[in-house]
C-alpha positions as CSV (number, residue, x, y, z in Angstrom):
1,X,-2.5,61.4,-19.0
2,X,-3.7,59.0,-21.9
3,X,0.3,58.3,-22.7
4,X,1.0,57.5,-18.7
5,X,-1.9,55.3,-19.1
6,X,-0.9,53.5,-22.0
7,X,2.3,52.8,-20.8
8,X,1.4,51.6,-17.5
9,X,-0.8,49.1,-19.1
10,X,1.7,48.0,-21.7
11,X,3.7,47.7,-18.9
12,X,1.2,45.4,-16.7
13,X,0.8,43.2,-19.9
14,X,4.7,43.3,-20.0
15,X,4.7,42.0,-17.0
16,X,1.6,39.9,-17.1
17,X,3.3,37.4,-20.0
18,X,7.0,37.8,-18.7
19,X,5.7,36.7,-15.8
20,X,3.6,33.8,-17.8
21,X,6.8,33.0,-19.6
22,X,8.4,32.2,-16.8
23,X,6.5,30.2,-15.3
24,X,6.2,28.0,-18.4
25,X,9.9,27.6,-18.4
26,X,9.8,27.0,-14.8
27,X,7.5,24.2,-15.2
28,X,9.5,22.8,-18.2
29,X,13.0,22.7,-16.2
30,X,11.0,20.9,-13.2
31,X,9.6,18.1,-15.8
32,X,13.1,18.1,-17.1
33,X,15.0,17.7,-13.6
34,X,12.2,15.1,-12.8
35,X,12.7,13.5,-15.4
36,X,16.4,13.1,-15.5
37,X,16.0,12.0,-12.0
38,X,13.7,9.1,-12.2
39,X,15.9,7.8,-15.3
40,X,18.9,8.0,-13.5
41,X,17.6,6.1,-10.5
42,X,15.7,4.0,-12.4
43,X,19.0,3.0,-14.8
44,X,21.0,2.3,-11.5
45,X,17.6,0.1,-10.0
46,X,18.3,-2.2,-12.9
47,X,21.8,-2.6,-12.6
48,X,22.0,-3.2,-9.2
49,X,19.2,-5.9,-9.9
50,X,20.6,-7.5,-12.9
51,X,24.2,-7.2,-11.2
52,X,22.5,-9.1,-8.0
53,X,21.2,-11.6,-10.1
54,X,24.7,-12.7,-11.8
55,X,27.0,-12.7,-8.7
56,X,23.9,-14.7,-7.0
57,X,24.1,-17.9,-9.4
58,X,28.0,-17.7,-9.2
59,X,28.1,-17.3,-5.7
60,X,25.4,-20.4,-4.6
61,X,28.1,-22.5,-6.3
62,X,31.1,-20.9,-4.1
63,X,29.4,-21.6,-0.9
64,X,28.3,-24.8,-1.5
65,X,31.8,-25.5,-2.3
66,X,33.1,-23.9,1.1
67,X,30.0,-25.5,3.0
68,X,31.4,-28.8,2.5
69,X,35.3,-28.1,2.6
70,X,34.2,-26.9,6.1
71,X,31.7,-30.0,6.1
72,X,34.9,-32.1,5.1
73,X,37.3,-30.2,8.1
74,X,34.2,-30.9,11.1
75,X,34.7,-34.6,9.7
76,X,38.2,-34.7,9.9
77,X,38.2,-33.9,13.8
78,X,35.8,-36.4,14.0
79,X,32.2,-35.7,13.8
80,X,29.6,-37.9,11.9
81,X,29.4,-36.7,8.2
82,X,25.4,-35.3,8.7
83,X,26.3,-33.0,11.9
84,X,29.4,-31.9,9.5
85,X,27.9,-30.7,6.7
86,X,25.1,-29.3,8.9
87,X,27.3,-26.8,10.5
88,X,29.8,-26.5,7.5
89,X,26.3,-24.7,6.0
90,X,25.0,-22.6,9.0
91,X,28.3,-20.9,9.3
92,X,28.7,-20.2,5.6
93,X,24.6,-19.3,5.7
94,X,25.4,-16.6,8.6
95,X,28.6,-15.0,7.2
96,X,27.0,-14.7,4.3
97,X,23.6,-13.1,5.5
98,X,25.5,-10.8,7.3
99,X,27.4,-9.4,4.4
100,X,24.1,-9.5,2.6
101,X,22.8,-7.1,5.0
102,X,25.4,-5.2,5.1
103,X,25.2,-4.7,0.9
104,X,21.6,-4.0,1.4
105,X,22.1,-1.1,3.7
106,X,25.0,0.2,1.8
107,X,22.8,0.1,-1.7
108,X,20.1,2.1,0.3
109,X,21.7,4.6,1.4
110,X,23.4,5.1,-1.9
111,X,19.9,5.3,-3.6
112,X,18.2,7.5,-0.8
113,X,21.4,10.3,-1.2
114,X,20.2,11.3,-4.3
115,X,16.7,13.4,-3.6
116,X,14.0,12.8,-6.3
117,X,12.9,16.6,-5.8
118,X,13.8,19.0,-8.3
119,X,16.0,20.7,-5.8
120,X,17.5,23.0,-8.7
121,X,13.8,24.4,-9.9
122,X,13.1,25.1,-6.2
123,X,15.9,27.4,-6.0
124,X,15.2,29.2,-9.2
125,X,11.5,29.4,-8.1
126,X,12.7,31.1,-4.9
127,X,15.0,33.4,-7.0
128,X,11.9,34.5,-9.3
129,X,9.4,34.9,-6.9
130,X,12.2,37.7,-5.0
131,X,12.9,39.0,-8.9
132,X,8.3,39.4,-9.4
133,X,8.4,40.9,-5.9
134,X,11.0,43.5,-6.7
135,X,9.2,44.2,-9.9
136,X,5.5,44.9,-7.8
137,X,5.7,47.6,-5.7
């Protein structure tokens, strides 16, 4: 009876740190996911900022250039130079806000595909919490 008893308390303490262990480990992948995560989104933030910033100087100097070519065509059919270049920039102001927007909502839905949750520790959570409940009658 001693020997049964022994063994099913070695086997509880088994158990007990296996069961610690894992846990541990569990915690450890989810930092690591999290972690890779954040950096990744956080790497892709920056370019996508800095990348914004460079075709943004380059492209002020475009449409100022094609505000007054279309400035320069208004004159040509004959309206005063003022009203010209007035609607040479509200038309190049509108196209270009609306493929602004357009880049906007493209880069968010980019960024809000990948999910910040650990979606691979969850899984392996589920799969250990099934193993621990096997293992417990």
């Amino acid at each position: 009876m001693k020997d049964e008893e022994s063994s099913i308390v070695y086997l509880l303490k088994k158990l007990r740190d296996d069961t610690t262990a894992l846990v541990r480990d569990e915690i450890s992948l989810a930092k690591t996911e999290i972690s890779e995560k954040i950096a990744t989104a956080s790497r892709n933030v920056g370019y996508l900022a800095a990348g914004a910033l460079v075709a943004y100087a380059a492209l002020i100097l475009i449409l100022q250039g094609f505000s007054f070519l279309l400035g320069g065509l208004f004159i040509s059919w004959g309206m005063n130079e003022a009203s010209a270049n007035l609607f040479g920039f509200l038309i190049v102001g509108a196209v270009v806000g609306v493929i602004g927007a357009i880049l906007i909502v493209k880069a968010l839905d980019t960024l809000k595909k990948e999910p910040l949750t650990p979606t691979k520790t969850a899984e392996t959570l589920k799969e250990d919490k099934e193993w621990v409940q096997s293992k417990v009658p």
